[in-house]
C-alpha positions in Angstrom: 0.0 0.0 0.0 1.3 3.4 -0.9 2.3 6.0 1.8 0.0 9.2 2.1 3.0 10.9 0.7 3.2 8.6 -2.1 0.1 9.5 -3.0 -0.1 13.0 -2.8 2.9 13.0 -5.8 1.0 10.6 -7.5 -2.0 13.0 -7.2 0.5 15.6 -8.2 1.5 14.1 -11.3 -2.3 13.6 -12.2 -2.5 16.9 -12.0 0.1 17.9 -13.7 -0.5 16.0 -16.8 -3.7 17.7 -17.4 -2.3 20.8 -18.4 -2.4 20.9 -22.3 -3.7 23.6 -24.5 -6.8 20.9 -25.2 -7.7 21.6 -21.6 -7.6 25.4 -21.5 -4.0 26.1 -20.7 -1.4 27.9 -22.6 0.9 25.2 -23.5 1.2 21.2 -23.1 3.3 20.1 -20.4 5.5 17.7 -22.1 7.0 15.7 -19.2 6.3 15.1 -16.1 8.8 13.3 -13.4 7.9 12.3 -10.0 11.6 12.8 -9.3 14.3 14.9 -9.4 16.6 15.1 -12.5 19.3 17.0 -13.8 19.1 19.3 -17.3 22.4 17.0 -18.6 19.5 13.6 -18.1 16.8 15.4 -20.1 18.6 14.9 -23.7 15.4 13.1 -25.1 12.6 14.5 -22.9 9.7 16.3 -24.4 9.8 20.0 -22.6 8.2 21.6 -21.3 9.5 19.1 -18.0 8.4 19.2 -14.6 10.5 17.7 -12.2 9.3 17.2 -8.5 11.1 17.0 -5.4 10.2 17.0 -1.9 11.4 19.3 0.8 10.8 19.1 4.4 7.6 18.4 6.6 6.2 20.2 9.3 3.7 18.6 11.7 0.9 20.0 14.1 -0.9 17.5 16.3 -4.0 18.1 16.9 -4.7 18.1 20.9 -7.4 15.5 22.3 -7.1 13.2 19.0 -4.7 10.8 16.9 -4.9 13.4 14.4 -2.2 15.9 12.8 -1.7 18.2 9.7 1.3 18.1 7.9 2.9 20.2 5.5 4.4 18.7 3.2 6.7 21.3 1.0 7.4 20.1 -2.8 9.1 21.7 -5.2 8.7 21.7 -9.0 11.4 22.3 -11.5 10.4 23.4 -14.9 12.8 23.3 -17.3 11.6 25.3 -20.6 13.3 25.8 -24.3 13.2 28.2 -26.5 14.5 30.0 -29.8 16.0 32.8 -28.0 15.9 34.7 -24.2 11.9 36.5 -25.1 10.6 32.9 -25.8 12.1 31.7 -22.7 10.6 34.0 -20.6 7.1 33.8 -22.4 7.5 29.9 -22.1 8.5 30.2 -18.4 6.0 32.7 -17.6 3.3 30.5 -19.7 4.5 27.5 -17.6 4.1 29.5 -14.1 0.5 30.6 -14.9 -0.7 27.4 -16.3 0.6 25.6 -12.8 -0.9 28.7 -11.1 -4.1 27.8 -12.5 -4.1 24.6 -12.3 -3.4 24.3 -8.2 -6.4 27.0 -7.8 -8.8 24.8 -9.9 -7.6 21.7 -7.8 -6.5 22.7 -4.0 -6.9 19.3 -2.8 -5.6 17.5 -5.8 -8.0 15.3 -5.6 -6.7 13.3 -2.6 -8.9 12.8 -0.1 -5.9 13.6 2.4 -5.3 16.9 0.8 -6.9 19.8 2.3 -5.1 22.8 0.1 -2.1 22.8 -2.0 -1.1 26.5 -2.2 2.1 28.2 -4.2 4.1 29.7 -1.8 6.9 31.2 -4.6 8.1 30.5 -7.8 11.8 32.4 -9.1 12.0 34.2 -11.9 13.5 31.7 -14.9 17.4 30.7 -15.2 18.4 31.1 -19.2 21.1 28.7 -20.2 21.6 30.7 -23.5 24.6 29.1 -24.2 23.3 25.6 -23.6 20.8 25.1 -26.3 18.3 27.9 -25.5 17.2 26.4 -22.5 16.1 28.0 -19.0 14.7 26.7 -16.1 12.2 28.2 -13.1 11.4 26.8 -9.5 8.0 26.7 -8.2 7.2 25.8 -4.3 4.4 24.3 -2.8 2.9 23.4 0.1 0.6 20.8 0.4 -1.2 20.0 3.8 -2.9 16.8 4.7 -4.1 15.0 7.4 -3.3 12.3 8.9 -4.6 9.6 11.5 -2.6 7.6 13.8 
């Protein structure tokens, strides 16, 4: 059986996948990974890619209950291409808003141990010029849930 965390990328990844132009959103995610990589491992990936990784958990118990919400901070790496630095940063700015509107159409991601998923930043995009027109941006989330114990 999957751990709640497990399931919440899984969710993520759902999620993620859905945003294509057919679905209302500027442009088609091309890859998602439910891990992190490295711009050198993405030689035959389909980009736009979003890579997740998680960052670090903070717990509240709940007083008089096995209960406790947890945030649960994740962090997606987007790594765009483009014909030249304008494209870039209209591809990284197209990728920001479509995630944007995708976590506000979706707070709980559809998990049933979700209660919000929320941005909490996103950087302005990295452009590796020299690298092949490429760029990349960070986007950090936080994700609470709930858990029983």
């Amino acid at each position: 059986m999957a751990s709640i965390r497990e399931g919440i990328i899984s969710s993520l990844v759902t999620k993620l996948e859905t945003i294509t132009t057919g679905n209302g959103y500027e442009q088609n995610i091309g890859t998602v990974l439910d891990f992190p990589t490295h711009f050198e491992s993405l030689d035959t990936a389909d980009y736009p890619v979003v890579s997740i990784y998680l960052g670090n958990t903070v717990i509240s118990y709940k007083l008089g209950g096995n209960t406790a919400d947890l945030a649960l901070n994740i962090g997606l790496r987007c790594y765009i291409e483009g014909g030249d630095e304008d494209t870039l940063r209209i591809s990284a700015n197209k990728i920001v808003e479509d995630i944007s509107k995708m976590i506000a159409n979706n707070i709980t991601l559809d998990n049933s141990n979700v209660i919000v998923t929320e941005i909490v930043s996103f950087d302005p995009p990295f452009l590796w010029l020299e690298l092949g027109h490429t760029g990349i941006c960070d986007i950090q989330l936080n994700v609470i849930y709930r858990r029983n114990y």
